[in-house]
Phi, psi and omega in degrees: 000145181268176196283353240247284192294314178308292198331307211297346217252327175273341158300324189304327224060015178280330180239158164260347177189120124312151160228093186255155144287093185325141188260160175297325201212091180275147221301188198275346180287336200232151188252142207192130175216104194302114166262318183210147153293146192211098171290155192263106185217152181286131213228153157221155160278139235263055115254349139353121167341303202278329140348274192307316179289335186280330162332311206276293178239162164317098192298105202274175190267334202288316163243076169229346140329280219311323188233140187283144180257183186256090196221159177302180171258168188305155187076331183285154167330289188312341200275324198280007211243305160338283182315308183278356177267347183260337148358314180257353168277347167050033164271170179241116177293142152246118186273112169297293168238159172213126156207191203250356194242109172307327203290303175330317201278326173324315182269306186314301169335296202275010161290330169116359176295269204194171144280189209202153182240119167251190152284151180297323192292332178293326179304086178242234180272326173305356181199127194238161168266138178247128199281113162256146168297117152098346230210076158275141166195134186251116136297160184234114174262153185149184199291200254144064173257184163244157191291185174044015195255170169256127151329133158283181155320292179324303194280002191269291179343286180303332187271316135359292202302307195286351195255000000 
C-alpha cells in the first residue's frame, strides 16, 4: 500500500499502525514517530549518459533536464521530496514513466528507460549513483498511529521492535 493511502486509512481507523514514508505535513489525526532517515540519490544504469558526463565533470541538476526519468507518481512523498529540492534550482523534469514501486523503478532505471532518485540502500551494480551539485535529499521513514486510539499488543510490540 503506499504510504499516502496507509496514513489516510489510519486516520480512517481502518488501519491501527502504518510504517511509511512521513508525509511533511501529517493529517492533524495521526501520530508519527521517526525511525531512521533513509537518503535519497539520483541513479542511472551505469551506461547511461549521465554516467559518462559525471566521469568527465560534476553532474549539474540542469543536465538531468537533457534526459528523461523514471519517478514514483504524483502526489507521493518521494516524487515531492525531488521536486522540492530541485525547486530552487528551476529546472523542469521531463518523466518518461511513473509508478509507486521503488523496486519496478529500480529495473526500468537499470534498463537504460531514464533516471531515478532511490534510496542509497537500493543502490548496487545494476545502478550506479550520480553525485548532482547542489542536491541532497532524504526521506524520513517511520510509524503512523492515530491519535487517541489504543495499540494492541501487536502494534505495541512492533513499534518496540522499531524504537
Amino acid at each position: 500500500m503506499d504510504s499516502e493511502k496507509a496514513c489516510d486509512a489510519v486516520a480512517e481507523g481502518i488501519l491501527e499502525l502504518a510504517i511509511v514514508t512521513l508525509p511533511a505535513n501529517p493529517d492533524v489525526q495521526l501520530s508519527t514517530s521517526l525511525v531512521w532517515q533513509d537518503p535519497l540519490w539520483i541513479v542511472a544504469a551505469p551506461d547511461h549518459p549521465l554516467v559518462d558526463q559525471a566521469n568527465n565533470a560534476r553532474v549539474t541538476p540542469a543536465m538531468l533536464v537533457e534526459h528523461p526519468a523514471v519517478l514514483p507518481a504524483r502526489g507521493t512523498v518521494t516524487r515531492s521530496i525531488l521536486f522540492d529540492a530541485l525547486a530552487p534550482i528551476d529546472v523542469a523534469i521531463e518523466t518518461s514513466l511513473e509508478t509507486n514501486y521503488l523496486e519496478t523503478i529500480k529495473m526500468m532505471v537499470s534498463v537504460g528507460l531514464g533516471w531515478s532518485a532511490l534510496p542509497a540502500s537500493m543502490v548496487d551494480g545494476a545502478i550506479v549513483e550520480l553525485p548532482v551539485e547542489g542536491l541532497t535529499m532524504q526521506r524520513r521513514l517511520g510509524s503512523v498511529t492515530r491519535k487517541g486510539r489504543t495499540l494492541s499488543r501487536a502494534a505495541n510490540a512492533l513499534l518496540d521492535l522499531l524504537r
